[in-house]
VEXDREN-2710 file (C-alpha; in Angstrom, 1 decimal):
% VEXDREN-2710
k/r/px/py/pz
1/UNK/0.0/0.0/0.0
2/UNK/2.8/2.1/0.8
3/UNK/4.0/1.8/-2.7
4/UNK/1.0/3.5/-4.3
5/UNK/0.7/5.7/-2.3
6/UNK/4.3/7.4/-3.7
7/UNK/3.2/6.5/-7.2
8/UNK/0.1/8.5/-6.6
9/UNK/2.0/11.2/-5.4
10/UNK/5.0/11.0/-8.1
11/UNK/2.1/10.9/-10.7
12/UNK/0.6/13.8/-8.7
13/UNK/3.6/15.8/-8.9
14/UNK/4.2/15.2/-12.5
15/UNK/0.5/16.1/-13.2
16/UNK/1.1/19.3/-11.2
17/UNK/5.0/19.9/-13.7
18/UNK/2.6/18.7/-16.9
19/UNK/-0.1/21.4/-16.1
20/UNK/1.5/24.5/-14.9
21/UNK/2.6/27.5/-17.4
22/UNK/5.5/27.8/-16.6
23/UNK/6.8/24.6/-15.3
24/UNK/9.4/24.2/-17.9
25/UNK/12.1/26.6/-16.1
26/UNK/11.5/24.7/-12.4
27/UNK/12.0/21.8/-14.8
28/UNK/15.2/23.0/-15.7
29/UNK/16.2/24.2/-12.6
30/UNK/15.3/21.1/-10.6
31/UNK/17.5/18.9/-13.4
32/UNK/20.4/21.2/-13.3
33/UNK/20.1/21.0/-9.2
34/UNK/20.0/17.2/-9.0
35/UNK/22.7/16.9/-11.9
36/UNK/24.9/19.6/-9.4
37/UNK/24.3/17.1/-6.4
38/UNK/25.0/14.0/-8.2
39/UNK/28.2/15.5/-9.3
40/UNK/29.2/16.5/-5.5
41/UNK/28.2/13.1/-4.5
42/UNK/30.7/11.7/-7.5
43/UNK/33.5/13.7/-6.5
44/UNK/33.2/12.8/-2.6
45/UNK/33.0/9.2/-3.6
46/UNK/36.2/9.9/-5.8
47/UNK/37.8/11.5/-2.7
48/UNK/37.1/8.8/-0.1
49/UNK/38.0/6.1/-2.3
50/UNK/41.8/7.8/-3.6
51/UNK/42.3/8.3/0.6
52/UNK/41.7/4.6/0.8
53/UNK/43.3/3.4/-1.9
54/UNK/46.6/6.0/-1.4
55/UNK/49.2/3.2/-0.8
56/UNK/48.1/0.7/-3.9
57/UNK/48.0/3.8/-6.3
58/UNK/51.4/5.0/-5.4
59/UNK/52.8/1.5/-5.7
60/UNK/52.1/0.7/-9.1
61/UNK/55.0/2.7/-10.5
62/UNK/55.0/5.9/-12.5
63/UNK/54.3/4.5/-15.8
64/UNK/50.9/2.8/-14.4
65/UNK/50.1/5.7/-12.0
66/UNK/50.5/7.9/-15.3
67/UNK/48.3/5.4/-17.7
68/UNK/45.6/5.6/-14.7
69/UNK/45.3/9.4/-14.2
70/UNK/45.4/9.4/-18.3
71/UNK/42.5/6.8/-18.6
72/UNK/40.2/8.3/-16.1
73/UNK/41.3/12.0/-17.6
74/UNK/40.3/10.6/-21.2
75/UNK/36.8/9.7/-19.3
76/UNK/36.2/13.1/-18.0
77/UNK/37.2/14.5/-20.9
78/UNK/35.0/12.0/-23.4
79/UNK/31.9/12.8/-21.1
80/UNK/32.6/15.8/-21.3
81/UNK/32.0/16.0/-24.9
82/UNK/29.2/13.8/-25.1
83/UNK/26.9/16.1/-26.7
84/UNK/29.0/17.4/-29.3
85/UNK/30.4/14.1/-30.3
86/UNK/26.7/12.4/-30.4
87/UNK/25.7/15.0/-32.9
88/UNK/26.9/13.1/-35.7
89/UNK/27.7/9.6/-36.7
90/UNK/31.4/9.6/-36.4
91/UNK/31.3/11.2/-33.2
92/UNK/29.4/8.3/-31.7
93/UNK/31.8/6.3/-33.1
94/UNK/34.9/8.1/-31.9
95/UNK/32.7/8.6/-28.6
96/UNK/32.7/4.7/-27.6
97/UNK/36.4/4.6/-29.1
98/UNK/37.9/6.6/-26.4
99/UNK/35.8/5.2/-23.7
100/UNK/36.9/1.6/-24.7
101/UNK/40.9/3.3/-25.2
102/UNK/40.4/4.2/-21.5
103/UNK/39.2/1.3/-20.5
104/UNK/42.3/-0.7/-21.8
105/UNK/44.3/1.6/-20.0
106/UNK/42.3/1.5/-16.3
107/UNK/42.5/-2.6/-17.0
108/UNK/46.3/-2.2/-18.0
109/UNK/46.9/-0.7/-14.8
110/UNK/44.7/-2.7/-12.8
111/UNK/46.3/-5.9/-14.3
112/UNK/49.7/-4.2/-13.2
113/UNK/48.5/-3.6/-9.4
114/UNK/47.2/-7.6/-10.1
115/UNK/50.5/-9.1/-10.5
116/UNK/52.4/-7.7/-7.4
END
């Protein structure tokens, strides 16, 4: 019962969005809020998890250290430029070619941290 009861009222509330005049800029607003907040949360996540992991990533060696920060760089930078490089065919292309570039790289590394 308890479940649709917070449909009702997420229906409600997108009724209430739907229905008002100028809904479209609270719209906006509330997505660029929760898209601020989900960022914070990322980089705290990022931030506890390099504190924890401090000794592993400064044992892998400067090559691997270096090939990590550049993978996860590449993925900043890639997402980054998600909407300009999904605009066209070739972008979407070249989009899931640097993701899967970093990728190699972050396993690379990983694999490195493996063996010791």
């Amino acid at each position: 019962m308890k479940h649709v009861r917070n449909i009702a009222i997420i229906l409600a509330l997108a009724g209430v969005v739907y229905a008002a005049p100028a809904a479209g800029a609270a719209v906006n607003l509330l997505a660029w809020l929760l898209g601020v907040i989900f960022l914070g949360v990322l980089a705290w996540f990022v931030m506890v998890m390099y504190r924890h992991y401090r000794a592993e990533i400064f044992s892998l060696g400067d090559g691997m250290r270096a090939l990590l920060y550049a993978s996860i760089g590449l993925v900043v930078l890639t997402v980054t430029a998600t909407p300009r490089l999904w605009a066209s065919g070739p972008g979407t292309a070249v989009w899931f070619a640097l993701l899967a570039v970093a990728s190699c790289g972050a396993f690379v590394a990983w694999r490195s941290y493996q063996r010791y």
